[in-house]
C-alpha positions in Angstrom: 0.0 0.0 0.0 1.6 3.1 -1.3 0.5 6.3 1.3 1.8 10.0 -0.5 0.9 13.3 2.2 -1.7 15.3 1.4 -2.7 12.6 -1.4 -5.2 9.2 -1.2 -3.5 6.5 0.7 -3.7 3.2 -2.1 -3.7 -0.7 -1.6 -1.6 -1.4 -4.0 1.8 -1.4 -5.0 2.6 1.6 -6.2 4.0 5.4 -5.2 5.4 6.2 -2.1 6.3 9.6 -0.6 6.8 10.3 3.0 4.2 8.5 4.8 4.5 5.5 2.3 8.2 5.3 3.2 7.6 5.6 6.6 5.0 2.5 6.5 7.6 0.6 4.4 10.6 1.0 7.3 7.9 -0.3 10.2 6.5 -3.0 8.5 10.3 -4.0 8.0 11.4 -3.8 11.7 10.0 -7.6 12.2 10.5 -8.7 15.8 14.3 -9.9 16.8 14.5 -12.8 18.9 17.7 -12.3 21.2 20.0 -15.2 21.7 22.5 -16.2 24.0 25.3 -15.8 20.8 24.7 -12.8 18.8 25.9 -14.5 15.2 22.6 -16.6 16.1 20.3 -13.7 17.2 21.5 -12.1 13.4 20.3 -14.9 11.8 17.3 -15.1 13.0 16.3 -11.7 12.7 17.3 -11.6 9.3 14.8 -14.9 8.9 12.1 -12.6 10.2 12.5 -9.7 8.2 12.7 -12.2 5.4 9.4 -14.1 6.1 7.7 -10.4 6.5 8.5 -9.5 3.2 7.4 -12.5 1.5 4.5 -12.6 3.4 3.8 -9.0 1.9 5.0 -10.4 -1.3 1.8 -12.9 -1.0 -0.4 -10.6 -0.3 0.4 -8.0 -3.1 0.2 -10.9 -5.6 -3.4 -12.1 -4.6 -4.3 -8.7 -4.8 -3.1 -8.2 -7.9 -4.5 -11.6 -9.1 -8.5 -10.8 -8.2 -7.8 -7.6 -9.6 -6.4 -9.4 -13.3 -9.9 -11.8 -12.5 -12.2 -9.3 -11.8 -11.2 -7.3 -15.3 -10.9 -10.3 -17.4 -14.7 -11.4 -16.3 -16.0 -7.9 -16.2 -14.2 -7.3 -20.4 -12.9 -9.4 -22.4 -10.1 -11.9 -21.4 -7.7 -10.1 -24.2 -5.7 -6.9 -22.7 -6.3 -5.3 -26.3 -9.8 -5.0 -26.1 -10.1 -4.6 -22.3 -8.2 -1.4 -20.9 -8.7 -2.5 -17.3 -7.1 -6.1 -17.8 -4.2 -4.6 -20.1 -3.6 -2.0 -16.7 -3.8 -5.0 -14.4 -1.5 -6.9 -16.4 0.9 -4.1 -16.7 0.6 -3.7 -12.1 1.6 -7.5 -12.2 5.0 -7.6 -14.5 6.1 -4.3 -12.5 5.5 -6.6 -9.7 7.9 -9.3 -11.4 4.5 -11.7 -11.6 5.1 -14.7 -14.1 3.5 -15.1 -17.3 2.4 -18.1 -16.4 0.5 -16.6 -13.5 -0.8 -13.9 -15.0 -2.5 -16.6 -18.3 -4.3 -18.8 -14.9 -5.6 -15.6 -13.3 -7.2 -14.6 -16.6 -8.3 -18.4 -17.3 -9.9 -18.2 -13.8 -12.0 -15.5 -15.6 -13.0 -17.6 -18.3 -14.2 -20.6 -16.3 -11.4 -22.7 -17.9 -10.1 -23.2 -14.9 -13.1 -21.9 -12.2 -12.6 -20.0 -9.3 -14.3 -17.8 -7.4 -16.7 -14.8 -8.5 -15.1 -11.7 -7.1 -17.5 -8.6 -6.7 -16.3 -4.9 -6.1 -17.5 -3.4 -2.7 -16.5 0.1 -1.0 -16.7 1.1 2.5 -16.0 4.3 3.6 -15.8 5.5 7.4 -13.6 8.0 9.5 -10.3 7.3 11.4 -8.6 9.1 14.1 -8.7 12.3 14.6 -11.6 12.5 11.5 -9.9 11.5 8.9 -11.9 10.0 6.2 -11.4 7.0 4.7 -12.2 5.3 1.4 -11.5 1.2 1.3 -11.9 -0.3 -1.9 -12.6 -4.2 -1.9 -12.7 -7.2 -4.0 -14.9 -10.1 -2.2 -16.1 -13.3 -2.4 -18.2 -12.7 0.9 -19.5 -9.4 1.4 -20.5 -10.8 4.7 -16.7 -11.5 5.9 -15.5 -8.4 4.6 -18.0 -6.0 6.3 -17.2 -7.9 9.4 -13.0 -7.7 8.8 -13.5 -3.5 7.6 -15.9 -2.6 10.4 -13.6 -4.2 13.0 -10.2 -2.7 11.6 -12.1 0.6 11.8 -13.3 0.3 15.6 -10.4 -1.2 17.1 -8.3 1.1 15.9 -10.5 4.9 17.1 -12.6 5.0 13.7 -15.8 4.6 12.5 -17.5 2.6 9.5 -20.2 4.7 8.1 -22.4 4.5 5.0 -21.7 4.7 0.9 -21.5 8.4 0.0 -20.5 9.4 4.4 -17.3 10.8 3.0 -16.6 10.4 -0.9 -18.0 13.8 -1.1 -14.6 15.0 0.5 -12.9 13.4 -2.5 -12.8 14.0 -6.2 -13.0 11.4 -8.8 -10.5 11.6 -11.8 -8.2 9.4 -13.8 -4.6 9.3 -13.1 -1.7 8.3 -15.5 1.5 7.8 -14.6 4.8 7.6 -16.5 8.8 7.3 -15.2 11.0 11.2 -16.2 12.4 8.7 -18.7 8.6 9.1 -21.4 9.9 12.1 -22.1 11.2 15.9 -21.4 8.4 17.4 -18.9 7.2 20.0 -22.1 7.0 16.8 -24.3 4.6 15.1 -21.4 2.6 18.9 -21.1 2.5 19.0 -24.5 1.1 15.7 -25.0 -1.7 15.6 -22.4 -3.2 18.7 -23.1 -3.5 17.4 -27.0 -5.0 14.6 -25.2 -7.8 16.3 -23.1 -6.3 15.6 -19.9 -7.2 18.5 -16.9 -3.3 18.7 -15.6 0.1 16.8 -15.9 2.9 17.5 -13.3 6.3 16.6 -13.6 9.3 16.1 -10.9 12.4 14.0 -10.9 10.9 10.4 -10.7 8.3 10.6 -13.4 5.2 12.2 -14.6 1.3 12.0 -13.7 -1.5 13.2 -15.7 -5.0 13.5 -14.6 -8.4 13.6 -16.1 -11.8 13.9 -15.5 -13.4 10.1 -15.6 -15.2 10.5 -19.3 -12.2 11.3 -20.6 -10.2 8.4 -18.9 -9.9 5.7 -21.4 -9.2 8.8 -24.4 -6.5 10.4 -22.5 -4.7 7.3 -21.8 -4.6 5.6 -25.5 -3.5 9.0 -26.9 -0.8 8.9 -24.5 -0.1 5.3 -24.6 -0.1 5.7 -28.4 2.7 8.5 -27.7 5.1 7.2 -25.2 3.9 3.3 -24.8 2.1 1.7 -21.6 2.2 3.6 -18.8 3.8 2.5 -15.3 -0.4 2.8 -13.8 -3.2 4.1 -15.5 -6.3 4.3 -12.8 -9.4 6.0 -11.5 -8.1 7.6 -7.7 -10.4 9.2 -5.4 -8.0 12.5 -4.7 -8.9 14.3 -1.1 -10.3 18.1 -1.6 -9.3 19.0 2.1 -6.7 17.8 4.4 -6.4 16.4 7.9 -3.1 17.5 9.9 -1.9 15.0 12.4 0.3 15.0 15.1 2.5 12.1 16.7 0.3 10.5 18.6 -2.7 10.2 15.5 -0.4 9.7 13.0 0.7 6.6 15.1 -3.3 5.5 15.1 -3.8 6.3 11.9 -0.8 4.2 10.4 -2.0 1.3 12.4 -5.3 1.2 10.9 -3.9 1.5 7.6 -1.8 -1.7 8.2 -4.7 -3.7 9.6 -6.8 -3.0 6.1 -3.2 -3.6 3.8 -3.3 -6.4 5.7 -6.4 -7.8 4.2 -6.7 -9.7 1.7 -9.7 -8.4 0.3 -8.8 -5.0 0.7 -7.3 -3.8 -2.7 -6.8 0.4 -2.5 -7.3 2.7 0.6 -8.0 6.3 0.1 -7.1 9.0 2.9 -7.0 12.8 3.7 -4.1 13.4 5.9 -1.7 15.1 5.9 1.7 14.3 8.5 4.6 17.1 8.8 8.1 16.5 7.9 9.3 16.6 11.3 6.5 14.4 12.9 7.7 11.8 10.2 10.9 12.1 11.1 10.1 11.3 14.7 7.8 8.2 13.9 10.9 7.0 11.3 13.5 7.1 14.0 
């Protein structure tokens, strides 16, 4: 789950500012068992560090599989014709997925080789300190994952409320992402506003262009036709306003986050909050 300041926090695997760093560093510090000699006590902590990240590694790949599953069933099972497969697809070689892998997730799809029928949910709900959250879901139980979302959000100081409780705090657009490497930053300007696209901002690690929804699927083939498939191509929910936390909430707040990365049905989170430089610094030491 990728977490940018001031931006929507997203399930995924994907971009990762301050906060998202921050997450990345915790989830890493794995509990060390201490032994009597300390070449032993190494070890195993390296074991446990090791075990956390492939059991992360897990996770992101059965996300990315009902989300290859889910857009295979809901197009058709060929990326050319089916924009959301062909961006799914594109999510699971970034994520060094096999070919192999990738063809049974779309057979799944197909019924050649059943599986389970995956349907999209969203929850949305506050967490400390008000800030509001959007949890976007792919289930094959609405039952357990109402239970799982509501729980994450209570034993953690939040709330679960109802459909529409806070997307109104959001705004809906498409968001295209390419790495600096596309092309200069007037090439990728350029380019986007020939497309139809609302904004495109550049900075050192790549470029993202935005759009409003009707325009998605346009502004992306014109693109993709320009500089090839991008590194993501998705609708975000982007926050209008902006909750500033201190130590203490931030600390909250990042453990409810984990709980719902945690899930396995849980594919993106959305979030308006803002942490400061300095209180990330603190919650990094």
């Amino acid at each position: 789950m990728a977490i940018s300041k001031a931006t929507p926090a997203v399930v995924a695997p994907s971009v990762c500012p301050h906060p998202g760093a921050a997450l990345e560093r915790r989830h890493d510090t794995t509990p060390t068992i201490v032994w009597t000699m300390a070449g032993h006590s190494q070890f195993k902590n390296i074991m446990h560090r090791k075990g956390a990240q492939d059991a992360r590694r897990a996770r992101q790949f059965a996300k990315l599989i009902r989300e290859i599953t889910v857009s295979a069933r809901q197009g058709l099972p060929d990326p050319a014709s089916n924009p959301r497969l062909r961006a799914a697809m594109t999510a699971a070689r970034q994520a060094n997925m096999t070919k192999d892998t990738i063809d049974r997730a779309i057979k799944k799809a197909t019924g050649a080789a059943g599986g389970e029928d995956y349907v999209e949910v969203r929850y949305e709900g506050y967490g400390p300190a008000g800030v509001a959250l959007i949890v976007e879901a792919l289930t094959d139980n609405r039952n357990r994952t109402a239970s799982d979302i509501r729980s994450a959000f209570a034993k953690h100081g939040g709330a679960l409320g109802e459909t529409n409780s806070v997307s109104f705090m959001f705004s809906r657009m498409g968001a295209i992402r390419y790495p600096a490497s596309a092309g200069s930053d007037d090439d990728v300007l350029e380019a986007a506003i020939e497309a139809g696209a609302d904004n495109a901002e550049s900075d050192g690690e790549g470029h993202e262009i935005t759009c409003a929804i009707e325009d998605f699927f346009a502004v992306r083939d014109a693109l993709e036709a320009r500089f090839g498939a991008p590194e993501s191509a998705k609708l975000d929910w982007r926050p209008t306003t902006s909750v500033t936390l201190d130590e203490d909430r931030a600390t909250s707040l990042l453990k409810l986050l984990d709980v719902l990365e945690d899930n396995d049905d849980v594919q993106n989170v959305y979030a308006n909050f803002d942490i400061p430089d300095a209180v990330m610094q603190r919650l990094s030491a």
